[in-house]
C-alpha positions as CSV (number, residue, x, y, z in Angstrom):
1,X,80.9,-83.4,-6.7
2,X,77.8,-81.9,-5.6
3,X,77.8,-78.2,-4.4
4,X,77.2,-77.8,-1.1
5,X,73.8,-75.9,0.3
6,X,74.5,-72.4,0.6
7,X,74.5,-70.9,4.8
8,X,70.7,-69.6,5.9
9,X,73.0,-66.7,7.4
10,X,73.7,-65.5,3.7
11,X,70.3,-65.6,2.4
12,X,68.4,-62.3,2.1
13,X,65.1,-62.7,3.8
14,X,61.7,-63.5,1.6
15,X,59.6,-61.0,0.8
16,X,55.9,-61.9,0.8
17,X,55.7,-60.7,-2.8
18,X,59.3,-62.5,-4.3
19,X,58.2,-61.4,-7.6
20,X,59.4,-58.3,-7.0
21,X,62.9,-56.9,-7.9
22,X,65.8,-56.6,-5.6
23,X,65.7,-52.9,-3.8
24,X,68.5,-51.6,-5.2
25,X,66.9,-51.7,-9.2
26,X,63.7,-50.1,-8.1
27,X,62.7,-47.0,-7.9
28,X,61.3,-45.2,-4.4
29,X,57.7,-45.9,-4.9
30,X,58.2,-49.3,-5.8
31,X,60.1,-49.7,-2.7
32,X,57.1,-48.3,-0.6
33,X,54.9,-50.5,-2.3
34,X,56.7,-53.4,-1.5
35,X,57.5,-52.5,2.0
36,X,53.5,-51.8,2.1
37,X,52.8,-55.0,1.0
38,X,55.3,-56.9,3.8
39,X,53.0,-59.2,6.3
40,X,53.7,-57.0,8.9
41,X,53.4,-53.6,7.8
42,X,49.7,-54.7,5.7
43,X,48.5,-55.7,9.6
44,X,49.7,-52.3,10.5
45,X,47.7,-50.6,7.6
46,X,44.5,-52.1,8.2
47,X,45.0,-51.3,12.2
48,X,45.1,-47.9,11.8
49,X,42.6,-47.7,8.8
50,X,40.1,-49.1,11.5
51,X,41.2,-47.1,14.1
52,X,40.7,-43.7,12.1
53,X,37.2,-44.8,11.1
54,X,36.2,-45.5,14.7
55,X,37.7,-42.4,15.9
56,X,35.6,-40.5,13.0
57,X,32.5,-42.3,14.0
58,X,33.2,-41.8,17.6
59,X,33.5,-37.9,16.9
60,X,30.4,-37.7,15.2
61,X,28.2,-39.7,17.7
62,X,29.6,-37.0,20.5
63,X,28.7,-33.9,18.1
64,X,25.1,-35.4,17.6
65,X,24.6,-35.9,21.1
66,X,26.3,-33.0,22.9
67,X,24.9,-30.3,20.0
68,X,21.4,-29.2,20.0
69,X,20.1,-28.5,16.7
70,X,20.7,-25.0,16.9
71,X,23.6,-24.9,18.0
72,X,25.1,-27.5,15.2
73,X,23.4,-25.0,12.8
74,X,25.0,-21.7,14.1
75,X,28.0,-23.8,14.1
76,X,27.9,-24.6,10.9
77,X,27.0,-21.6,10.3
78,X,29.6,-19.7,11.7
79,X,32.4,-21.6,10.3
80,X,31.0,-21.3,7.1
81,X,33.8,-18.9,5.5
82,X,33.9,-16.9,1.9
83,X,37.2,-15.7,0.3
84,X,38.5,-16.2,4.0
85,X,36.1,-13.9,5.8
86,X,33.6,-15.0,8.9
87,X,30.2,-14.3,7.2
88,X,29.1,-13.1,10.6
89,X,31.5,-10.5,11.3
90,X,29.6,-7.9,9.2
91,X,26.7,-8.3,11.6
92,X,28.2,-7.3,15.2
93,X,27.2,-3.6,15.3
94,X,23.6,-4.5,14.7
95,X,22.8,-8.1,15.7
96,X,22.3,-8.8,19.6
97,X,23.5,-11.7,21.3
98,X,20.3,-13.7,21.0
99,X,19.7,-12.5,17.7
100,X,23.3,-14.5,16.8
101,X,22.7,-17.4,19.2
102,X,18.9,-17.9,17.7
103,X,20.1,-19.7,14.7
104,X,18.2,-17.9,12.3
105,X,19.9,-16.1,9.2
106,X,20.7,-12.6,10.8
107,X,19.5,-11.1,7.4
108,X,16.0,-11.9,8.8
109,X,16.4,-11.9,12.3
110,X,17.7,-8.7,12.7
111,X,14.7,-7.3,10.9
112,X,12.4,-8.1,13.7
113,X,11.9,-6.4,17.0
114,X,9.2,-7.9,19.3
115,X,7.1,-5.8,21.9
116,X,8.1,-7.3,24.9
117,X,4.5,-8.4,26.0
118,X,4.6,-11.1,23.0
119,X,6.6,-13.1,25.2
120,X,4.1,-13.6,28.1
121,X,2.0,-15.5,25.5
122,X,2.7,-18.9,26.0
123,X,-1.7,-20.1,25.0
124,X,-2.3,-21.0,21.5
125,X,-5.2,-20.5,19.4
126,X,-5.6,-22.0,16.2
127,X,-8.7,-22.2,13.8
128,X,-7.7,-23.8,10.4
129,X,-9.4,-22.6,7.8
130,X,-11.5,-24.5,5.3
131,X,-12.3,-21.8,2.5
132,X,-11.2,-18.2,0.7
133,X,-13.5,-15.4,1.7
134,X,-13.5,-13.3,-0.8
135,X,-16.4,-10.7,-0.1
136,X,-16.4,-6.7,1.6
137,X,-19.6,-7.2,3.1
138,X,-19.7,-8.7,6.5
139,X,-24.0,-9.0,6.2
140,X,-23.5,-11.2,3.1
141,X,-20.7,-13.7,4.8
142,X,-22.9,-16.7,5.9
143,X,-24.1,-17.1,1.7
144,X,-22.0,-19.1,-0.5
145,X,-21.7,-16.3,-3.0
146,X,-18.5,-14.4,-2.0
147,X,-16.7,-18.1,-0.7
148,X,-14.3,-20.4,-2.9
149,X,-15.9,-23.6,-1.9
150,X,-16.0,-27.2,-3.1
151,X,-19.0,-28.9,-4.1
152,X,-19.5,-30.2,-0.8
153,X,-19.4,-27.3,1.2
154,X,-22.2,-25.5,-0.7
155,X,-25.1,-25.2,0.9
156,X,-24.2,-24.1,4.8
157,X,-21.0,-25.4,5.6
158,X,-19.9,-21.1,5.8
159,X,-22.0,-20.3,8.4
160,X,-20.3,-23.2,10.3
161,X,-16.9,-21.3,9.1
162,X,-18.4,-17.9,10.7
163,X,-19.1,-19.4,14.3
164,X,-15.6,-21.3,14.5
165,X,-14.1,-17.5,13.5
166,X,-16.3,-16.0,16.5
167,X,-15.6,-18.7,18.5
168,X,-12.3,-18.3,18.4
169,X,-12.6,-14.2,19.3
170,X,-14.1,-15.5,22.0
171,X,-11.7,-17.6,23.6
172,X,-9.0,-14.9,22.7
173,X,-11.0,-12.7,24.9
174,X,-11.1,-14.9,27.7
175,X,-7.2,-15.4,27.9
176,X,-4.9,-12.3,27.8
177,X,-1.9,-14.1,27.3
178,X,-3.3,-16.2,24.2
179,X,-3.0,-15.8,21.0
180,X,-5.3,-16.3,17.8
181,X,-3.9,-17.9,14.7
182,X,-6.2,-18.2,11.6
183,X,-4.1,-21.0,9.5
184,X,-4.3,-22.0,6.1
185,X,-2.4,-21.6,2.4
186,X,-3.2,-20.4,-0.8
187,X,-4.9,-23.8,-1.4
188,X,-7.1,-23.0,-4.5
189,X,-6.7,-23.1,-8.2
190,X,-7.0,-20.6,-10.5
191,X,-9.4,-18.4,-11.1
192,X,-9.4,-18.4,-7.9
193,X,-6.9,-15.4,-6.2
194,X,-3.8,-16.2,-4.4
195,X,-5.3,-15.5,-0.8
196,X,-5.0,-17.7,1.7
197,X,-7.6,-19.4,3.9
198,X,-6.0,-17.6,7.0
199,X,-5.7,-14.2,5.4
200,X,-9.1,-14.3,4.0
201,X,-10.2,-15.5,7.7
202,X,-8.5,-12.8,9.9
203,X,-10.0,-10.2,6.7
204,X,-13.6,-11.8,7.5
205,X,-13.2,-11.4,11.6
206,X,-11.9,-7.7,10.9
207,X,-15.4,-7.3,8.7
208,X,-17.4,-8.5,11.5
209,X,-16.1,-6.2,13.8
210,X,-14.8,-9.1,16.1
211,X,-11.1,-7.2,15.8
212,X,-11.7,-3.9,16.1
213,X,-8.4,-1.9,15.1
214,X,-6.7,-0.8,18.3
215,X,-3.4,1.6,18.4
216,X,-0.6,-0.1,19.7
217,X,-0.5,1.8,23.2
218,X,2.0,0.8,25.8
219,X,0.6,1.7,28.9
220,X,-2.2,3.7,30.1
221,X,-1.7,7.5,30.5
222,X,-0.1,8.4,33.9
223,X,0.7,4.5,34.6
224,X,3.6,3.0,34.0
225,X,2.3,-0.5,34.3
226,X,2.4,-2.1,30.6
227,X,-1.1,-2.6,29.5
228,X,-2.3,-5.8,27.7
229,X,-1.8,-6.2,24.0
230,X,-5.2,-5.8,22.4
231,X,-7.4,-8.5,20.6
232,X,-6.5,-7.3,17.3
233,X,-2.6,-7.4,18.3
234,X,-2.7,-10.9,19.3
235,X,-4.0,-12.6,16.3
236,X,-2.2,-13.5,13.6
237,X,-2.4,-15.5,10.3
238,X,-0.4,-18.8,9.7
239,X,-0.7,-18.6,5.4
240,X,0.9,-21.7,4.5
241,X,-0.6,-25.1,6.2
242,X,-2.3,-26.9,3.4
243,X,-3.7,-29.8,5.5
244,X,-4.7,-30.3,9.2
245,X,-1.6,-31.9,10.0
246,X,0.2,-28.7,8.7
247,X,-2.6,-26.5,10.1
248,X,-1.5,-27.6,13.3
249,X,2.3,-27.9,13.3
250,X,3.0,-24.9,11.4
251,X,0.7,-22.9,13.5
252,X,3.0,-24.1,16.7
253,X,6.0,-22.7,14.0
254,X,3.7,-19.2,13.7
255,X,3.1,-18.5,17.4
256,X,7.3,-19.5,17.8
257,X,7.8,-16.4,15.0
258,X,5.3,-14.0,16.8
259,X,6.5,-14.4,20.7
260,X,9.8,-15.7,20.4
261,X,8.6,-18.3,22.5
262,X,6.7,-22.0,22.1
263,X,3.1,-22.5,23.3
264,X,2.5,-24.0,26.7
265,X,-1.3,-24.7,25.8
266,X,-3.4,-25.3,22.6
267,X,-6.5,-24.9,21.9
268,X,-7.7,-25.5,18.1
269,X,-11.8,-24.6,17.1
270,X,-12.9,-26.4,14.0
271,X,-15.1,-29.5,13.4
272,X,-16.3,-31.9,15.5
273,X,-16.1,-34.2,13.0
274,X,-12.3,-34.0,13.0
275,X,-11.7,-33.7,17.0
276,X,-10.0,-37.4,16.7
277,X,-7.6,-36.6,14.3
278,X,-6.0,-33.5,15.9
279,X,-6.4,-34.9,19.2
280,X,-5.2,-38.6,19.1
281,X,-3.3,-38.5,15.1
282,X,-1.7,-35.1,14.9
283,X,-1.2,-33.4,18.9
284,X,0.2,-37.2,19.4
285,X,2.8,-36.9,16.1
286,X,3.9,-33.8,17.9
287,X,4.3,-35.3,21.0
288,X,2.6,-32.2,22.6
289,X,1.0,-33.4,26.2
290,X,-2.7,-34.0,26.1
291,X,-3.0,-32.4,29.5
292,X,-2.3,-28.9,27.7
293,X,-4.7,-29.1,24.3
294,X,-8.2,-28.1,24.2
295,X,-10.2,-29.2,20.8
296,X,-13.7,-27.3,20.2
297,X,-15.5,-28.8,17.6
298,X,-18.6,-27.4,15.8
299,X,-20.3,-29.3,13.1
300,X,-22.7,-28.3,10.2
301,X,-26.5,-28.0,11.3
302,X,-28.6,-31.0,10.3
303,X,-27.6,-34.7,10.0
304,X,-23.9,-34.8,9.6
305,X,-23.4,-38.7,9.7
306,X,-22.0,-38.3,5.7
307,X,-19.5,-35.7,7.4
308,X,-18.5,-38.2,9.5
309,X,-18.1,-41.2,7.4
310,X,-16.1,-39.2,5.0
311,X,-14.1,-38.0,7.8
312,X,-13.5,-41.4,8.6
313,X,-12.1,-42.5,5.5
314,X,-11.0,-39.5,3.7
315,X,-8.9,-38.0,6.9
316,X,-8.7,-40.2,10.3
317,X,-7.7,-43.2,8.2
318,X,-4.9,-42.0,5.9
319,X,-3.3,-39.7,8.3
320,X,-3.6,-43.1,10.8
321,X,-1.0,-44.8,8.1
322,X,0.8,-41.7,7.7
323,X,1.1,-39.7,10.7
324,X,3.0,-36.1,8.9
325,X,0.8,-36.6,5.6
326,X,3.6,-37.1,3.7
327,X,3.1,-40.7,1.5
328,X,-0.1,-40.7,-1.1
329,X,-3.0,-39.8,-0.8
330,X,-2.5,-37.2,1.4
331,X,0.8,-36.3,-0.1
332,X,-1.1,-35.8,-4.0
333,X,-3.3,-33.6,-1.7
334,X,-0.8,-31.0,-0.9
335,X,0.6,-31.2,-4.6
336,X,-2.9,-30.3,-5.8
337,X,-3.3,-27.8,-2.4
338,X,-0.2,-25.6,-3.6
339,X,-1.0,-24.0,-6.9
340,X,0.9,-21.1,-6.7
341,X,4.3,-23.1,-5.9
342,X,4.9,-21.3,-2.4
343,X,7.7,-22.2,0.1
344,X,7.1,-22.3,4.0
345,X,9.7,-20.2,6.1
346,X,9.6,-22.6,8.9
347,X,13.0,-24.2,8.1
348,X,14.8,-20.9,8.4
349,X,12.9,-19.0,11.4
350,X,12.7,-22.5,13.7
351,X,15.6,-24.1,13.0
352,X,14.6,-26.0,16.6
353,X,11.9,-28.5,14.6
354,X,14.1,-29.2,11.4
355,X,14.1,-32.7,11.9
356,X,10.3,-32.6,12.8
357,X,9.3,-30.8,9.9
358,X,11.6,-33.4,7.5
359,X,10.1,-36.6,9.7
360,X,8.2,-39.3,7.2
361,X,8.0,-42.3,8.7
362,X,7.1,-45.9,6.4
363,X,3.8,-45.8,5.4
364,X,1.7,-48.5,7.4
365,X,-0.8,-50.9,5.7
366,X,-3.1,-53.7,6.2
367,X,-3.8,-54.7,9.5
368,X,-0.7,-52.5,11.0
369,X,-3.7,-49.6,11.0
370,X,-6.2,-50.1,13.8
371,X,-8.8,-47.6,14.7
372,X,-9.1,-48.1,18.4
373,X,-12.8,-46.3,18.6
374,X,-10.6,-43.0,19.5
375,X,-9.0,-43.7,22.8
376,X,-5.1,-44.5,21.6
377,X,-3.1,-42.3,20.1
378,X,-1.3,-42.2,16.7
379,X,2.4,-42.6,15.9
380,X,5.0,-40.1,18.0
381,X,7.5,-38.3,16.3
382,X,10.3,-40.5,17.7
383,X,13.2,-37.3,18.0
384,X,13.5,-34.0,20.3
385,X,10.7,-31.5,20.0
386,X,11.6,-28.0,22.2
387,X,8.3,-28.1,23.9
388,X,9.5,-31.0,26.3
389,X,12.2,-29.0,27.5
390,X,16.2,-28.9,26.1
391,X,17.8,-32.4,25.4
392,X,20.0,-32.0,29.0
393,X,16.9,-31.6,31.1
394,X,14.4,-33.8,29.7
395,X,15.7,-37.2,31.2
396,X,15.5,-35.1,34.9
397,X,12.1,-34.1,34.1
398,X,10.4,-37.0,32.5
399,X,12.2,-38.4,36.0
400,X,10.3,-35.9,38.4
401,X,7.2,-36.8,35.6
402,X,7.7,-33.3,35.1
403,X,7.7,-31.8,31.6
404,X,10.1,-28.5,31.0
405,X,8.5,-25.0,29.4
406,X,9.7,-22.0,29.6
407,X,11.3,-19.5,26.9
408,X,14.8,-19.2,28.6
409,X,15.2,-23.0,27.8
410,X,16.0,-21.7,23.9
């Protein structure tokens, strides 16, 4: 006699893993494996898996858009904790608010204290420099002997370096809320000192008595209205840059340090040969309006169409495929250009242009590069840059075709 089939009421039900021993011989993480492993309860793990990683995403898209970059670095900086004590608590009896909201460590900001007139500045000046000066006599500047030069600056290409340093005087004098920046690193091997091209510059204006050392008055005696800071007050030395690209950015980075503020106008004085690629390669990189920058150029005396074939192909070109210099040859350039292994402070003291300062965008080849004649413009640094305003008002501006300045935006 066959047995009969046993009731579907008495059957346990299935798991999706049968292989499995009964629950009452396993232990308790075998049972949460197995009830893991159910049909229903894996749909359930995978759900929420999902959901977490879009609510992390989600989180971090709203932090990138709602934080300037400031404020995500005093953030991070002021949750940054140290045997469980705030790092910044040692600093409120001598930091000011700004001084805490800036940014910038407080181990260096609170170590500067700005006359008050630096921040009615807003005009930039800015002649890179091209050689080291080396000499004490102002008479014998315009001869090759006391310059670090390279073969193809002998022969007259300092006197050109003397007018673009008068020049320069001469716009600061026209401009009393404008301020002179001599740029350029420690570019030269040894023998050759570590001076910088700025330093040696600003020492070679002093020599021609173009800076004549002024006291650092206030006001006037019996007035109380503030008097103008003096030529020799408002020029400065950028000693780092060690290209034009850099000669230009870090120079914006300088004039941030000096007046606490970023320039509203730019003027640069150097050679006409290389007016195209600050006005159309390296202004545009910054996305810095061309309504508001001013390039003076003076060449060489004599034929300089050598000058500007080289120029051509030694500068406009490769910084045309490389807009921030940062992808051969211009890169090697600034390897060679940094003997003395020397580290900018511009990370640290403008945290506002970290991401500009970092930007290398893909090298572009073949026929990518065109060379309009000089009317386009190069590639744009594609992120936020302070000078356009903060990120909340910059939409609302660009609306009005307005473009948003002033220091109380940072």
């Amino acid at each position: 006699m066959l047995p009969l089939p046993s009731s579907s009421s008495s059957r346990k039900s299935r798991m999706y893993f049968p292989s499995l021993p009964n629950a009452h011989n396993i232990s308790s993480s075998q049972q949460l494996l197995q009830t893991l492993r159910s049909r229903t309860r894996l749909t359930n793990l995978a759900v929420t898996l999902l959901f977490l990683l879009l609510t992390t995403s989600l989180l971090l898209n709203f932090n990138h858009y709602l934080f300037t970059p400031t404020q995500s670095l005093l953030i991070n900086r002021k949750s940054h904790l140290r045997g469980g004590h705030d790092l910044l608590k040692g600093w409120d009896d001598s930091a000011t608010p700004s001084q805490i909201d800036s940014g910038i460590p407080l181990s260096i900001e609170t170590t500067i204290e700005r006359d008050i007139r630096y921040g009615e500045l807003n005009h930039l000046i800015m002649v890179p420099g091209h050689a080291i000066w080396l000499g004490h006599d102002a008479n014998r500047a315009r001869e090759d002997d006391d310059w670090v030069l390279e073969g193809m600056q002998k022969g007259g290409s300092v006197k050109t370096f003397v007018k673009h340093i008068e020049r320069g005087v001469e716009e600061l004098k026209e401009d009393q809320k404008a301020l002179l920046i001599f740029s350029g690193g420690v570019t030269r091997l040894p023998p050759s000192p570590p001076m910088s091209e700025g330093l040696s510059y600003h020492r070679l204006a002093t020599a021609l008595d173009l800076l004549p050392p002024t006291s650092h008055q206030t006001h006037e005696p019996g007035s109380k209205t503030p008097t103008p800071l003096p030529h020799n007050l408002r020029t400065a030395t950028e000693e780092y840059a060690m290209d034009s690209y850099e000669n230009l950015l870090f120079s914006v980075a300088r004039f941030k340090e000096v007046s606490g503020r970023w320039p509203e106008r730019i003027t640069v004085v150097g050679y006409g040969m290389k007016r195209r690629r600050f006005q159309n390669l390296h202004r545009a990189a910054l996305n810095f309006p061309s309504s508001n920058f001013t390039y003076i150029g003076i060449d060489d005396e004599g034929d300089t169409t050598a000058h500007y074939a080289g120029e051509q192909k030694y500068g406009y070109s490769p910084f045309l495929a490389s807009p921030s210099g940062c992808h051969p040859p211009l890169s090697i350039k600034r390897l060679v250009r940094n003997p003395y292994m020397r580290y900018h402070p511009y990370h640290v003291s403008c945290p506002e242009i970290v991401d500009l300062l970092e930007w290398c965008p893909p090298l572009i080849t073949g026929a990518a590069v065109k060379d309009d004649g000089g009317e386009g413009e190069g590639q744009k640094f594609p992120g936020w840059v302070p000078w356009l305003g903060p990120i909340d008002s910059m939409d609302k501006g660009r609306e009005k075709g307005e473009v948003m300045w002033d220091r109380e935006r940072w």
